[in-house]
C-alpha positions as CSV (number, residue, x, y, z in Angstrom):
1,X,-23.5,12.0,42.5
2,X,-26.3,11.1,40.6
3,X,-26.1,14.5,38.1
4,X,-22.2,13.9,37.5
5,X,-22.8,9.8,36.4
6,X,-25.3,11.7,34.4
7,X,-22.9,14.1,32.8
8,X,-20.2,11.8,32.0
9,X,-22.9,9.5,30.5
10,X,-24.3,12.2,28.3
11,X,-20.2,13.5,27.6
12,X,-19.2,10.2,26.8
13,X,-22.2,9.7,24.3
14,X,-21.7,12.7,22.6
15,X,-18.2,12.1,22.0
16,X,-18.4,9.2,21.1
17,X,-20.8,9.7,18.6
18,X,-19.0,12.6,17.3
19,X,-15.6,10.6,16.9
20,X,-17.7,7.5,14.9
21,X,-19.3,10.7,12.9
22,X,-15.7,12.3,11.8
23,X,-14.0,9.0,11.3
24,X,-16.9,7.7,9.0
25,X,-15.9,10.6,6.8
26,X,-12.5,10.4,6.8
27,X,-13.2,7.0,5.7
28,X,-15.5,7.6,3.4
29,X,-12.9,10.9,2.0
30,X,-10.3,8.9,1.9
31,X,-12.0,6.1,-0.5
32,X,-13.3,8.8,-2.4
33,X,-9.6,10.1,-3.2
34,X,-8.0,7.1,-3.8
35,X,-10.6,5.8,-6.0
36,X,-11.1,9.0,-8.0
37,X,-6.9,9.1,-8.7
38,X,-6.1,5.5,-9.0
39,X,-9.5,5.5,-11.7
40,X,-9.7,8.6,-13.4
41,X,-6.5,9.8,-12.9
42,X,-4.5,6.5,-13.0
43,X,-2.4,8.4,-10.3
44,X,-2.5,6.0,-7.5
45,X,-1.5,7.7,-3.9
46,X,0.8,5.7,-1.4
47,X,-0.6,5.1,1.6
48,X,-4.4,6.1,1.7
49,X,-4.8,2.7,2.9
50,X,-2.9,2.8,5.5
51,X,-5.0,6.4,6.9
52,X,-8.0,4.9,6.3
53,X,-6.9,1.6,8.4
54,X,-5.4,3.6,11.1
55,X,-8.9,5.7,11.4
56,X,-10.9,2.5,11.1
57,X,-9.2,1.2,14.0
58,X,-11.2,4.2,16.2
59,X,-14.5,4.2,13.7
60,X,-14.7,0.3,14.8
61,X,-13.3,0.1,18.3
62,X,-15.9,3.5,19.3
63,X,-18.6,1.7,17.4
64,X,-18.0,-1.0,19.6
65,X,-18.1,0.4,22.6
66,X,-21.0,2.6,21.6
67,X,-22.9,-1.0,21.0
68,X,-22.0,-1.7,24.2
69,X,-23.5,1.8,25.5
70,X,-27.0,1.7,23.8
71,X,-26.7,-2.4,24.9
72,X,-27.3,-3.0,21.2
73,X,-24.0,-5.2,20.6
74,X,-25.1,-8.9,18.9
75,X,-25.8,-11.3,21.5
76,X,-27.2,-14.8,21.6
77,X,-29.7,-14.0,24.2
78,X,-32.3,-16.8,24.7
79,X,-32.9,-16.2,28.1
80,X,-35.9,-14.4,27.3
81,X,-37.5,-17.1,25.6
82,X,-36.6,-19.8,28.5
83,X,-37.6,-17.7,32.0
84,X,-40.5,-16.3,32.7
85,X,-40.1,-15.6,36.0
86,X,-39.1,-12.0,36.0
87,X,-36.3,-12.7,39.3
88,X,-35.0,-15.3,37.9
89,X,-34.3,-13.6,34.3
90,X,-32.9,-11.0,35.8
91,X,-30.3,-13.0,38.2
92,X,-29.2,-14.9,35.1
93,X,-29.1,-11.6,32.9
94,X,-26.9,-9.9,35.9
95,X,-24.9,-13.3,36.1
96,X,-24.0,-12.8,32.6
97,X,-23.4,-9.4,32.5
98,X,-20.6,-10.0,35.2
99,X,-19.1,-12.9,33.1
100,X,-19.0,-10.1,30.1
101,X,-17.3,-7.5,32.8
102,X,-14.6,-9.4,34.3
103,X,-13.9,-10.4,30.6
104,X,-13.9,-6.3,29.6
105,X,-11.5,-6.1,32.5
106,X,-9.1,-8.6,31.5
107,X,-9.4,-7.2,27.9
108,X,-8.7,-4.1,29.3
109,X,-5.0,-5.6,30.7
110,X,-4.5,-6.9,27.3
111,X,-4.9,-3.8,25.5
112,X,-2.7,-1.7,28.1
113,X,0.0,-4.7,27.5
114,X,-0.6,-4.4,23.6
115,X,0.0,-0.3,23.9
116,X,2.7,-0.9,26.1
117,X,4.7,-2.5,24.1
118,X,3.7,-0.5,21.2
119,X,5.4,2.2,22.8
120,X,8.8,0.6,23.3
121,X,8.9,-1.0,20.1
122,X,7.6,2.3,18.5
123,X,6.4,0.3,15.8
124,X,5.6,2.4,12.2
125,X,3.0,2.3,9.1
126,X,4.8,0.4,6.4
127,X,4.5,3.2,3.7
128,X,4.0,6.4,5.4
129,X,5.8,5.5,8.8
130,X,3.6,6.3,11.2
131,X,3.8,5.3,14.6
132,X,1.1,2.7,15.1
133,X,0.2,4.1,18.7
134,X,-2.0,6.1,16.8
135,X,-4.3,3.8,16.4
136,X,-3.4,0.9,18.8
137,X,-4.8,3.5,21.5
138,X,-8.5,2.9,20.4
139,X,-8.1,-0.5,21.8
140,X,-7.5,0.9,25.0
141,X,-9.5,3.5,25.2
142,X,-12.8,1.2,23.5
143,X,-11.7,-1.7,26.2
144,X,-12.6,1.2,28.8
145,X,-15.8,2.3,27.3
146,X,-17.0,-1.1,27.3
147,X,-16.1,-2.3,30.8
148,X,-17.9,0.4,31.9
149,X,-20.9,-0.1,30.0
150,X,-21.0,-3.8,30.9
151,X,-20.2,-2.8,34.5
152,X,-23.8,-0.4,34.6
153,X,-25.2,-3.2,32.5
154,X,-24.6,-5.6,35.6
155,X,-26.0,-2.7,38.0
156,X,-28.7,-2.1,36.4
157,X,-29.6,-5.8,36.0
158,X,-28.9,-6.4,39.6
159,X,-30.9,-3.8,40.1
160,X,-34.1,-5.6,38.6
161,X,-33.1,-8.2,40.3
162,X,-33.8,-6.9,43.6
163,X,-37.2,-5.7,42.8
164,X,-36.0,-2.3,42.2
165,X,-37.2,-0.1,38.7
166,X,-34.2,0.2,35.7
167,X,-31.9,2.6,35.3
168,X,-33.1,5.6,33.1
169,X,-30.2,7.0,30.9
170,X,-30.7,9.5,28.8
171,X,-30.6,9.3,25.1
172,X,-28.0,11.5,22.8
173,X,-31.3,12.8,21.5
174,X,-32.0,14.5,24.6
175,X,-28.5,15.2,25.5
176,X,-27.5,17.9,28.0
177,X,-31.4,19.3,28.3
178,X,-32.4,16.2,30.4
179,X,-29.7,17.2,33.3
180,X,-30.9,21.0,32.5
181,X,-34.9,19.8,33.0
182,X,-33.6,18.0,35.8
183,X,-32.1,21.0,37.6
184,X,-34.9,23.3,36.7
185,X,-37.4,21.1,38.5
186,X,-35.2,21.0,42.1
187,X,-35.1,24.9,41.4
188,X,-38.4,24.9,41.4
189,X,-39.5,22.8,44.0
């Protein structure tokens, strides 16, 4: 159980990472062109913006969730400052982290809602008419990520609550070589 939460955390990293990596240059491309014919070719393109919006929508909405992931999303967190007692920080920090869940969740409905009805109304790009499903689906697929990430937050936090050591997750750095390393030492025992 524990080497397939492993996997999927690991999977999930990697493609995540890659989808903020390829939609950061499509961005990026896409600037590039539009710039480089509106200025030096003072041909302006129809609808660049519209790509680049559409891909933003997953370069943000991954992003997000990846925030969530690494738990380096902005947060006013003063708890630190105000508890010392180790117990006590860590019922509050698991208290919290539920709050943050249940509101993932019910983002979650929202965004299923907001796709659902993207479907039906089939709703289209103003210029190049494409259907805006495209990117409404990062919203759903983000809301996921997150909820899940806020949910292992809570775990883990609980966790610590309990007296019990933190979850170790392994980094993209180390990627699938930390299950591998893992599986070579029960071999080897």
């Amino acid at each position: 159980m524990k080497r397939a939460f492993l996997f999927i955390w690991i999977l999930l990293g990697k493609a995540q990472r890659g989808i903020m990596i390829f939609t950061s240059l499509v961005v990026v491309t896409l600037i590039l062109i539009q710039v480089a014919l509106r200025y030096f070719f003072k041909l302006p393109l129809m609808g660049v913006e519209e790509l680049a919006t559409m891909v933003g929508f997953w370069m943000y909405f991954i992003g997000a969730a990846n925030g969530s992931r690494e738990r380096s999303h902005i947060k006013a967190d003063i708890l630190n400052a105000m508890i010392k007692n180790g117990k006590v920080l860590f019922f509050f920090k698991a208290l919290g982290n539920l709050v943050v869940t249940v509101l993932a969740c019910i983002m979650i409905q929202w965004a299923v809602r907001y796709f659902q009805w993207s479907l039906r109304s089939w709703e289209r790009s103003p210029a190049l008419m494409i259907p805006m499903v495209y990117a409404q689906f990062s919203l759903v697929v983000s809301s996921f990520l997150m909820a899940f990430y806020f949910l292992v937050e809570f775990l883990d936090n609980t966790r610590q609550f309990f007296g019990k050591p933190p979850f170790v997750l392994p980094d993209d750095d180390f990627g699938f070589a930390c299950l591998a390393a893992s599986s070579d030492k029960k071999e080897a025992k």
